[in-house]
C-alpha positions, -999 to 999 in steps of 0.1 A, spaced: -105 -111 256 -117 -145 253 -155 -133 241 -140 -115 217 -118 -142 202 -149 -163 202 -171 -133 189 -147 -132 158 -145 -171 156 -187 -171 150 -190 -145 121 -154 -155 104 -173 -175 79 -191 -140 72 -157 -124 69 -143 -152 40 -182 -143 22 -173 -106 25 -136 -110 11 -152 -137 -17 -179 -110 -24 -155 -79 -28 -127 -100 -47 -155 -110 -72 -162 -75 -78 -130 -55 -77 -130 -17 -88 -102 4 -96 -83 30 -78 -105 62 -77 -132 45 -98 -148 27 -67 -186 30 -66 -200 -8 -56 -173 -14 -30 -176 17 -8 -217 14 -12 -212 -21 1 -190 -11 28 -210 17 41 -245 -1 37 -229 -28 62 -216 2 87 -250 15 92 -269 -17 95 -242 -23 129 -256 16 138 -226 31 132 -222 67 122 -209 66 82 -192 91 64 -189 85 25 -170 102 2 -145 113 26 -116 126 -1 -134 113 -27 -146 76 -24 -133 71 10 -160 58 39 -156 63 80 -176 50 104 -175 53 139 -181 34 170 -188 51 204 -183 28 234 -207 35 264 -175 45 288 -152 75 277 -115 69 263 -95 76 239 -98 72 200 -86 43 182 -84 45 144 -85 10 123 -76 16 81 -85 -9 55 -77 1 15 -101 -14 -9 -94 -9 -42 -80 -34 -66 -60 -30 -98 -59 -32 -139 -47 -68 -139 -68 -95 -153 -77 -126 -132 -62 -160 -139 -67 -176 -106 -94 -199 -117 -115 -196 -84 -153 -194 -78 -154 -160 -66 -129 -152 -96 -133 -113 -108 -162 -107 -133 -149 -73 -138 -127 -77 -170 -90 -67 -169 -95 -57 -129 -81 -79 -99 -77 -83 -63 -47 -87 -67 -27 -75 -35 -55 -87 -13 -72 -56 -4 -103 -73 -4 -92 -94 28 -82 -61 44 -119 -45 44 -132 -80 52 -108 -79 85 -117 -47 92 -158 -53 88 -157 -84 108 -137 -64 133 -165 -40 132 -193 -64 142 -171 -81 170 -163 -47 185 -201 -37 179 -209 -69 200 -188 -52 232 -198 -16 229 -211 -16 262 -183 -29 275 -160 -3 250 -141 24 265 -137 49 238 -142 50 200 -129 33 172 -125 51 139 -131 27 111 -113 39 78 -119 27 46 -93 39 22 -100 42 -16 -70 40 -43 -40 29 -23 -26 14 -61 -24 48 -75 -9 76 -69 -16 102 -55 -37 79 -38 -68 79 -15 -49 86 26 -37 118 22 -71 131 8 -90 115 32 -66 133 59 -73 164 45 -113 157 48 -110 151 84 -108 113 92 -81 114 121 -99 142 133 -95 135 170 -77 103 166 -50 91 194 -40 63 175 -37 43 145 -32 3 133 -36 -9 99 -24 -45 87 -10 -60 54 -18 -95 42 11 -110 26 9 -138 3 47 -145 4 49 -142 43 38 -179 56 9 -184 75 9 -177 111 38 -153 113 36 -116 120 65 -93 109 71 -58 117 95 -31 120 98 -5 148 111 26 126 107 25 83 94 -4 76 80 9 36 101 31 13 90 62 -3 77 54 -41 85 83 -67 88 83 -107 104 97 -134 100 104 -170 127 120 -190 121 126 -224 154 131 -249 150 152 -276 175 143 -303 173 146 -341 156 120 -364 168 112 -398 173 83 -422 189 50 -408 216 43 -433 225 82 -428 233 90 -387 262 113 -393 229 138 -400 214 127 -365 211 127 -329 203 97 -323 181 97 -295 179 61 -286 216 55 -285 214 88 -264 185 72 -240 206 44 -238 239 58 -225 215 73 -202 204 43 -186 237 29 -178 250 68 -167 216 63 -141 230 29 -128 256 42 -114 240 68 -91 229 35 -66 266 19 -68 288 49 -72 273 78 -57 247 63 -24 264 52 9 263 16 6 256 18 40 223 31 31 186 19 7 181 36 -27 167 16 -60 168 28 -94 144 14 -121 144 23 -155 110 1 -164 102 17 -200 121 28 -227 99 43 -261 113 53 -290 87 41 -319 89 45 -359 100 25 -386 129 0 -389 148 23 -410 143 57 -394 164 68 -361 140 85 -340 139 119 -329 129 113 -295 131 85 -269 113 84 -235 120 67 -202 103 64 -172 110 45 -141 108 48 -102 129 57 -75 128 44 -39 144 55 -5 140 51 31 153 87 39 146 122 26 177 132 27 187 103 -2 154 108 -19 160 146 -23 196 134 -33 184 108 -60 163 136 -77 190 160 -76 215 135 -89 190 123 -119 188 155 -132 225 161 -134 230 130 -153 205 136 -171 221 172 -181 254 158 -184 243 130 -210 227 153 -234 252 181 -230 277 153 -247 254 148 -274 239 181 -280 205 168 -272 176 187 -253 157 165 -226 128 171 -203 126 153 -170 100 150 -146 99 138 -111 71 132 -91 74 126 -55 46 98 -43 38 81 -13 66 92 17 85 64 40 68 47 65 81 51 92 64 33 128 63 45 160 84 25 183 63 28 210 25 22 198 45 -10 176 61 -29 205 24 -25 221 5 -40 190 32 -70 188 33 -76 228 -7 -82 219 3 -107 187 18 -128 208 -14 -139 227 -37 -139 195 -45 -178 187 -27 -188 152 3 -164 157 31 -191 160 57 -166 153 64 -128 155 94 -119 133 111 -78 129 120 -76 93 145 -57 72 126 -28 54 109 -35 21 112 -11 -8 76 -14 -18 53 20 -13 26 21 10 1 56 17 -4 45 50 26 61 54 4 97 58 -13 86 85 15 79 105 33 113 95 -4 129 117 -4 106 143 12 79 162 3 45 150 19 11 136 16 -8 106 25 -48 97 22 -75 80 1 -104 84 15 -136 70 -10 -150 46 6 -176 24 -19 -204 8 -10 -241 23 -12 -255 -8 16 -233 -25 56 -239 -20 60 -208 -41 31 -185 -37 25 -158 -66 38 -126 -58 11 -98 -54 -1 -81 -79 2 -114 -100 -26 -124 -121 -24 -156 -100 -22 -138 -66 -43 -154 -40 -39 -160 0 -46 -180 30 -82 -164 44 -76 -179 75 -52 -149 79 -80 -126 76 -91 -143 109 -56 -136 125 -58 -100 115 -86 -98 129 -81 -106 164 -47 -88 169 -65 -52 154 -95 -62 177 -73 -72 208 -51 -43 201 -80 -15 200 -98 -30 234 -64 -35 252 -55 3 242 -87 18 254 -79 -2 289 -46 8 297 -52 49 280 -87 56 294 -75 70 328 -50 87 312 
């Protein structure tokens, strides 16, 4: 394990010019052209066998090893978002009003330099690593489940994927054996009241004070109507009702998002919405529409395949300390890959030195530690060659 350590210790200067490289040219969710070109051009030039457009932009390569074994699959998203860049770096964005700005671009720079180290040991490799590069993890309904669909865990035993997190600090590794990532719905719910002239509202419905009512009534399902014993959040994060100062409009429109670590309180939230939703209007004598999409599922871990991937952490050089966390109620479509086959997913601590109070991700400011790309590295590397070993003979 050494050689490899010392394998991804020579090319990690590559792996920071690959992340600078792909965070100076970001591409949006589903619009990805330049990225998965780059990605696949550096696949084949390792020999690999490269599938592109898997579920639309998506790219998998493969790795045989010389000596049979099982199938070890390693996901990296790379698309980036509609933010524009204020970071002031060298390798800042020239794509106007797009970002790297959740650090995707670190994740398929980890994943290619784990490519090439792993390339450097085929001989030695006993099985096959599935590299997947993910298009459109920002937006739903994202790139994973399309990708599924097209065949990339076709044959797959296992799979590892890795988060860097800005807000996590350097050298520390946290997971989580069961949901670790809530599911990530939205709503939109559209009241349909009555316009009509300001200074006269006895002729009205008015459908902002309606909307309004609404978004308290909504509040309540979290505090009144969950276990408290349980994870639900309820945002209301846009309210539209436009016209002039001195009409009361006829319509108002929220939308917002939903998150759960359970099915059974997700299926309860959109059940519960809807009611409130009838109920409101019902007291107005208002019509509505409502709309809820159901998005990315929990993630949940396997217990088994994550206590593996940490018990190799703990060896990797620069993991000081390995940490199992409270959920987060953040989305994630890894989540599909696990709902196929068994696999583990974590974070990778990533927090800049020079920060007290890093920048949240997807802040125009965002930026991380790229000596944590290194640190992913080795514990997806260590954790694919030390699964092959102890699986082959099975």
């Amino acid at each position: 394990m050494e050689k490899l350590f010392s394998d991804l210790d020579a090319i990690y200067d590559e792996i920071v010019e690959i992340r600078r490289h792909l965070h100076k040219h970001p591409e949006l969710s589903f619009e990805e052209v330049e990225t998965p070109a780059y990605i696949a051009d550096f696949h084949q030039k390792l020999g690999h066998q490269v599938q592109t457009g898997v579920g639309g932009n998506g790219v998998v390569a493969y790795l045989k090893g010389e000596l049979d074994g099982p199938v070890v699959a390693l996901r990296a998203d790379f698309d980036a978002l509609p933010i524009q860049e204020e970071t002031g770096l060298d390798f800042q964005s020239v794509n106007d009003g797009v970002m790297h700005a959740c650090g995707h671009d670190g994740h398929t720079a980890t994943l290619l330099g784990v490519a090439k180290a792993l390339n450097q040991m085929k001989n030695n490799l006993k099985g096959t690593v599935v590299f997947i590069h993910q298009h459109a993890e920002e937006l739903p309904p994202g790139g994973a489940k399309s990708m599924i669909k097209d065949g990339c865990l076709k044959g797959v035993d296992v799979i590892f994927g890795t988060h860097l997190q800005a807000q996590t600090p350097l050298h520390e590794i946290n997971y989580r054996t069961d949901a670790l990532q809530a599911s990530a719905d939205a709503f939109e719910i559209i009241i349909k009241g009555k316009g009509g002239h300001g200074a006269m509202p006895q002729h009205t419905k008015d459908s902002i004070l309606i909307a309004s009512q609404l978004v308290d009534n909504l509040q309540q399902i979290v505090s009144r109507r969950v276990d408290p014993l349980d994870s639900a959040v309820l945002s209301v994060c846009s309210f539209e009702a436009k016209g002039p100062y001195n009409v009361i409009a006829n319509s108002a429109k929220l939308t917002g998002t939903v998150r759960t670590l359970n099915e059974e309180t997700r299926s309860f939230m959109e059940d519960e919405i809807k009611r409130i939703v009838e109920g409101t209007t019902h007291l107005s004598n208002s019509d509505f529409e409502y709309t809820y999409d159901k998005g990315y599922p929990v993630l949940v871990n396997h217990k088994e395949e994550t206590e593996f991937v940490m018990r190799m952490a703990e060896t990797v050089p620069g993991v000081d300390e390995i940490k199992e966390i409270d959920p987060i109620m953040g989305g994630e479509d890894y989540s599909y890959y696990l709902q196929e086959v068994k696999g583990t997913y974590f974070f990778t601590g990533a927090s800049p030195k020079n920060l007290v109070d890093p920048y949240p991700h997807h802040h125009p400011e965002f930026d991380i530690d790229e000596e944590a790309l290194l640190i992913a590295a080795k514990i997806l590397a260590k954790a694919t060659v030390e699964y092959m070993e102890t699986h082959s003979q099975r």
